[in-house]
C-alpha positions in Angstrom: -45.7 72.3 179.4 -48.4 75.0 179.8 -49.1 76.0 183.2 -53.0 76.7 184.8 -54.3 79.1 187.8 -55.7 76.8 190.8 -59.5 78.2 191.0 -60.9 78.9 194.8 -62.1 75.5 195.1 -58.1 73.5 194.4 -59.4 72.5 191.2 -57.1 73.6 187.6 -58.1 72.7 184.0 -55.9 69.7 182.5 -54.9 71.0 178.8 -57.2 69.4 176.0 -54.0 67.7 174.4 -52.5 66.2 177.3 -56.8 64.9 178.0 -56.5 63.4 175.0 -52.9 62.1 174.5 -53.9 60.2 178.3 -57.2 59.3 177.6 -58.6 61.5 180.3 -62.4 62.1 179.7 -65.1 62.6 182.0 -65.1 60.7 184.7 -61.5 58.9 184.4 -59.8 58.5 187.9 -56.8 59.9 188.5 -53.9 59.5 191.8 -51.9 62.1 193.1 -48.5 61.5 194.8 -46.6 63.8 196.7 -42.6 63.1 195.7 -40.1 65.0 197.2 -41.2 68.6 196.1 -43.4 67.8 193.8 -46.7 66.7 192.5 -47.3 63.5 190.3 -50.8 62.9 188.5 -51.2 59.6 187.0 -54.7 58.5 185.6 -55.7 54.8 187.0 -56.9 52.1 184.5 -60.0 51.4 183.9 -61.9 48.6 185.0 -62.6 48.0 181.0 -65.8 46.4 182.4 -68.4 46.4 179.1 -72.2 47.5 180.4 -74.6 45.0 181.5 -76.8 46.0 178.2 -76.0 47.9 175.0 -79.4 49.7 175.1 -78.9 52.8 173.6 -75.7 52.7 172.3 -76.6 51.9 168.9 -78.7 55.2 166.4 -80.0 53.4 163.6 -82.8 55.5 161.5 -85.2 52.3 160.8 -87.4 51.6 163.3 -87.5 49.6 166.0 -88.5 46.3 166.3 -91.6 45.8 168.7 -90.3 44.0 171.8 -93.2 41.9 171.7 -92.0 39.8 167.7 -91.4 36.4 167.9 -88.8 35.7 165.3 -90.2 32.4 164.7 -93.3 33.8 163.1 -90.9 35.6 160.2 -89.7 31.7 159.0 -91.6 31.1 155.7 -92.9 27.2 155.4 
């Protein structure tokens, strides 16, 4: 395991590899636990809570639909 240098504020950098092989990205959680002489780390689970609206989430290069269409007026008689 590599080691880091604590900075002046407590904080150290978390190796990309281990990041990834835990799933740590920005703004994962993660619990600290002082066991005998030493320092555990483990990242708490996420909620997995989907967002209220997918707005955004999606690039598409066609443009967008006006919020305003009625999709009744596109049925042909």
């Amino acid at each position: 395991m590599p080691a880091a240098t604590v900075n002046e504020l407590g904080q150290v950098q978390i190796p990309q590899n281990l990041r990834q092989r835990l799933g740590i990205g920005q703004g994962s959680r993660v619990r600290f636990d002082l066991v005998d002489d030493h320092l555990e780390m483990r990242v708490e689970p996420t909620d997995g809570e989907a967002p209220a609206a997918g707005f955004g989430m999606l690039k598409s290069k066609r443009p967008a639909v006006p919020a305003d269409l009625d999709p009744a007026s596109l049925v042909q008689s």
